[in-house]
C-alpha positions, 0 to 999 in steps of 0.5 A: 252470281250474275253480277259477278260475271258481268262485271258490275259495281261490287256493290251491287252483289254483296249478298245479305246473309252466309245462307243465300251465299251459299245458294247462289253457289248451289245454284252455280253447280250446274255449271261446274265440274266436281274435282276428280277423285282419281289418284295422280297419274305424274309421277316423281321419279329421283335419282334414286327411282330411277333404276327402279323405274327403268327395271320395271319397263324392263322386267315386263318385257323380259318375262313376257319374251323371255329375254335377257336384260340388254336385251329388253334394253334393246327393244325399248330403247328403240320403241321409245321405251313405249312398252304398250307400243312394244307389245302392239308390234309383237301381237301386229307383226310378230317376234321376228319382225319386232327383233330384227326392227330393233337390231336385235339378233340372237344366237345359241352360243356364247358371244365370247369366242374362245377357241384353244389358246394356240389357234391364231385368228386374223382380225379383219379390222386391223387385219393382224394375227391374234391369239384366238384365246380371249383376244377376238369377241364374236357378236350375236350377229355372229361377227368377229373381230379382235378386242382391241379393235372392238374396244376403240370402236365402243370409245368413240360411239361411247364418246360421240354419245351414241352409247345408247345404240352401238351398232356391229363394225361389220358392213351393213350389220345394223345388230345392236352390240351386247352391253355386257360385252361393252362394258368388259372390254371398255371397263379394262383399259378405260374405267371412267368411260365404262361408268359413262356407259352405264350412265347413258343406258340410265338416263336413256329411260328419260331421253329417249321416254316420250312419256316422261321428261327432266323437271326444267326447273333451274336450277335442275332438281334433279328430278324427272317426270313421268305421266301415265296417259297423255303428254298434252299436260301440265306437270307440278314437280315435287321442288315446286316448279310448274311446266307444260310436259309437251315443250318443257316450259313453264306452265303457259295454258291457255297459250300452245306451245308454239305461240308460247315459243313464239312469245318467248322469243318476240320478248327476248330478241331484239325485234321489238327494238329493232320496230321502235328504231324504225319508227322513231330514229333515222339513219346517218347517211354517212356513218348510219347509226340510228339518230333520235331528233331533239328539237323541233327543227328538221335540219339534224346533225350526227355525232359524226359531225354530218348534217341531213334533212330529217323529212327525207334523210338526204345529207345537207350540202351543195345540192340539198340545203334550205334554199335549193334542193336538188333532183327532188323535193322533201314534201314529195309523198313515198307510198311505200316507205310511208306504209313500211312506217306505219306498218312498224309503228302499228305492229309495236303499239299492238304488241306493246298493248299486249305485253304490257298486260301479260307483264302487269300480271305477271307482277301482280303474280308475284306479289300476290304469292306472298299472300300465302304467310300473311293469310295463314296469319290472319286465319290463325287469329280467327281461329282464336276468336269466337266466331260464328263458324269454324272453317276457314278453309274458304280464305285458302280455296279463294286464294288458290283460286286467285292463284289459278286464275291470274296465271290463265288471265296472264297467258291469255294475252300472249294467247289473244296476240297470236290468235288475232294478228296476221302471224300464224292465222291470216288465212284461217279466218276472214277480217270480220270472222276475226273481229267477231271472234276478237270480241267474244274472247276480249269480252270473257277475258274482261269478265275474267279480269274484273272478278280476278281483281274483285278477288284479290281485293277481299282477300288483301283485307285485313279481315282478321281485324273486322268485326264479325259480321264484316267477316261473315260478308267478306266469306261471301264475296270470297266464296262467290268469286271464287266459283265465278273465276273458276267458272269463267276460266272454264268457259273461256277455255272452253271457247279456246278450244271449240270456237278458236283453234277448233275451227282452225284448219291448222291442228297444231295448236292444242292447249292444256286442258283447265282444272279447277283443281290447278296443276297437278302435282305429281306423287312420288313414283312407286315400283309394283314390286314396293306396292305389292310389299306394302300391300303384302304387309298391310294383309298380313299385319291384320288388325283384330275386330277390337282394334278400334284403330282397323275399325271399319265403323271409325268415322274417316277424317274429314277434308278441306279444312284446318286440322293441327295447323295443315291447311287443305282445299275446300272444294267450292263445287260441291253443293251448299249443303255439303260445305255447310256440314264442313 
């Protein structure tokens, strides 16, 4: 193992036999940690869970404050529909204060005035006598005012997208209108609008819910996320799409999201071009468009016809020509402008560097997701032949694997740009501070990129074609790289966060955490009532003590191998002897 994390030749570490393979990753275990057994904390929440997650928040709240559903819906759409930060303020503060921070006001009687038919009543709104007789509509805050005039005010807080929190008309009343009272009297006049309504109180769940976000795959999925204990993650939605639940991007650990914003658009925007026009074109003096010189001579034309002098950009003519310059001389040396120019070129060869190798292995990225067919294909033929051992869940561990760590060597360089340039540290660390550090990261990072290349080059043979000991030697080198990548993926990790942005006065810049496991995905979202039944189901089918299928001495099914054709993971960092058994 240590020649895989020095870096040396390949042929210094081809190990002589599978047993010795297997103890050097025994003897790597130290050093790793095993894969949590927990169960997903991401959620998938559909179109069609998302009222039953939505009703859950809701139902714990109105049996615990006994509250009517709208409501409930006030209060967590204030809190952020944070029901634990709900609670926190109820047991801090009380109920009264938890209510009147929502603007939420309840009163005894029914919010629907309704006085004797004959009784005229003057809106204080449009200031006009109405029939009192399901005309006027009195709030919970205990103000008044007619229907019509209610209803235009709900169209256009609905319209502005303010449905979500309509406030009482009255002045200064911050009481949060009934739902039910809104989707009445808006429902009468325009239906279309009132299904609107329902719709944001819906999607208010996603909105306004810190804890959970849209899937940002494009096209949209439809679907949403939600995550149980901290929003500093990144999330695999069930379409397949990969992004960090902080900013909603693509997955980009071991940058942070500001330098992954930062990147985003250093490679969009046209700063880049803008650098290399500085440093390799001149501006006309007459029409000032960009010109790019040709040939060797320095006396240049522009497609407008203007001649100027390519050393100092003056425009050739009376007083500026090869045998008389006039007020100033073209070999007269600009402190200034001579900087500028090299300041330009350095920071676009710097950028060009690092762009460079964040977009070679991107590519390599891609072409390397079509490995998943052809490896099937080749673990399919093996099976066929008779060979020594019987699993071959190895060729798919390397290779997600190779996938897990080709992604963290590829953001790496984005990372590296950002931590080391003069744009968001130059004050954080001292120039020999910063080439220390500089050399330590470059160092794992070379580490990391030369076992990444070592992997997929095994894995690109085809093995299915070799002889069995050849085989037997590529499980080797596959299993041994797999847990060296792994393994240096966790210390550069690692020294991001302690010896990098750990040490940074600046808190803003935190990072995904690292999984050998790879992103997680997230399981599709299950209300406590649909558990419980399920649960209550299971209790009650029972099984008899001859039904060997309830059996609890029936040997479980194992994992992280090939059965009926469905591949599963082996995991690398259990000890030897347990993959051996496998």
């Amino acid at each position: 193992m240590d020649d895989y994390l020095s870096g040396e030749e390949e042929d210094d570490y081809y190990y002589t036999s599978d047993q010795e393979s297997l103890e050097g990753l025994d003897h790597d275990q130290s050093n790793l940690h095993p894969l949590s057994s927990s169960g997903n904390t991401a959620k998938v929440i559909t179109k069609e869970s998302l009222l039953a997650a939505q009703r859950e928040d809701l139902r714990r709240v109105m049996e615990l404050l006994s509250l009517k559903e709208h409501h409930a819906r006030t209060l967590l759409i204030h809190h952020r529909w944070d029901v634990e930060k709900l609670f926190a303020v109820l047991v801090e503060k009380g109920k009264d204060c938890l209510f009147s921070g929502a603007g939420l006001t309840l009163a005894g009687d029914d919010p629907t005035f309704s006085p004797s038919s004959s009784m005229m009543m003057t809106c204080d709104i449009c200031v006009e006598d109405v029939a009192g007789h399901h005309h006027m509509t009195r709030m919970d805050c205990g103000h008044c005012f007619c229907n019509n005039c209610w209803a235009a005010h709900f169209t256009v807080k609905i319209n502005e997208g303010q449905s979500k929190r309509i406030r009482c008309m009255a002045y200064k009343c911050n009481a949060i209108c009934d739902e039910d009272v809104v989707r009445s009297l808006v429902s009468k006049t325009q239906p279309d609008l009132a299904d609107k309504f329902d719709r944001f109180l819906i999607e208010s769940y996603i909105e306004d819910n810190k804890m959970v976000k849209w899937c940002s795959s494009t096209p949209h999925c439809g679907n949403a996320i939600r995550v149980e204990d901290d929003e500093l993650c990144e999330v695999e939605c069930s379409c397949g799409f990969q992004f960090c639940f902080s900013c909603s991007y693509q997955a980009h650990s071991p940058c942070s999201c500001s330098m992954w914003e930062l990147w985003r658009k250093k490679c969009h925007d046209e700063s880049e071009t803008v650098n290399w026009i500085t440093v390799h074109t001149k501006p006309c003096p007459k029409c000032y468009k960009p010109v790019e010189k040709n040939g060797g001579c320095n006396l240049v034309t522009c497609i407008c016809g203007q001649s100027f002098c390519w050393l100092c950009g003056g425009a050739t003519g009376r007083d500026h020509t090869w045998s008389s310059i006039s007020g100033h001389s073209c070999g007269r040396y600009q402190e200034d402008k001579e900087k500028q120019l090299e300041r330009a070129k350095r920071d676009l060869y710097r950028y060009m560097h690092y762009h460079n190798r964040y977009k070679a292995h991107i590519d390599s990225s891609k072409l390397e997701d079509r490995l998943s067919d052809t490896i099937l294909e080749k673990v399919s033929i093996l099976e066929k032949r008779q060979l020594q051992f019987k699993d071959f869940s190895w060729v798919t561990s390397g290779l997600h694997r190779l996938f897990r760590s080709r992604r963290v060597l590829s953001y790496s360089y984005p990372f590296a740009f950002y931590m080391f340039g003069e744009e968001l540290f130059k004050d954080e660390m001292s120039a020999e501070e910063r080439e220390i550090k500089q050399n330590l990261f470059e160092d794992q990072q070379q580490q990391l990129e030369a076992n990444v290349e070592k992997l997929s080059k095994f894995l690109e043979e085809p093995f299915d074609q070799f002889a069995d000991d050849k085989v037997t030697q590529i499980r080797i080198q596959v299993i041994n790289l797999s847990v060296a990548v792994d393994t240096l993926c966790k210390t550069m990790y690692e020294c991001i966060e302690n010896e990098l942005l750990g040490s940074l006065q600046v808190g803003i810049h935190n990072i995904a955490p690292y999984s050998s496991n790879g992103i997680e995905r997230a399981s599709d979202f299950i209300s406590s009532r649909e558990a419980g039944g399920e649960k209550c189901q299971a209790s009650n089918s029972g099984c008899s003590s001859e039904d060997t299928s309830c059996s609890p001495r029936k040997r479980p099914r194992k994992e992280g191998i090939y059965r009926n054709n469905q591949t599963t993971l082996l995991d690398l960092n259990l000890p030897a002897d347990v993959i051996e058994r496998k």
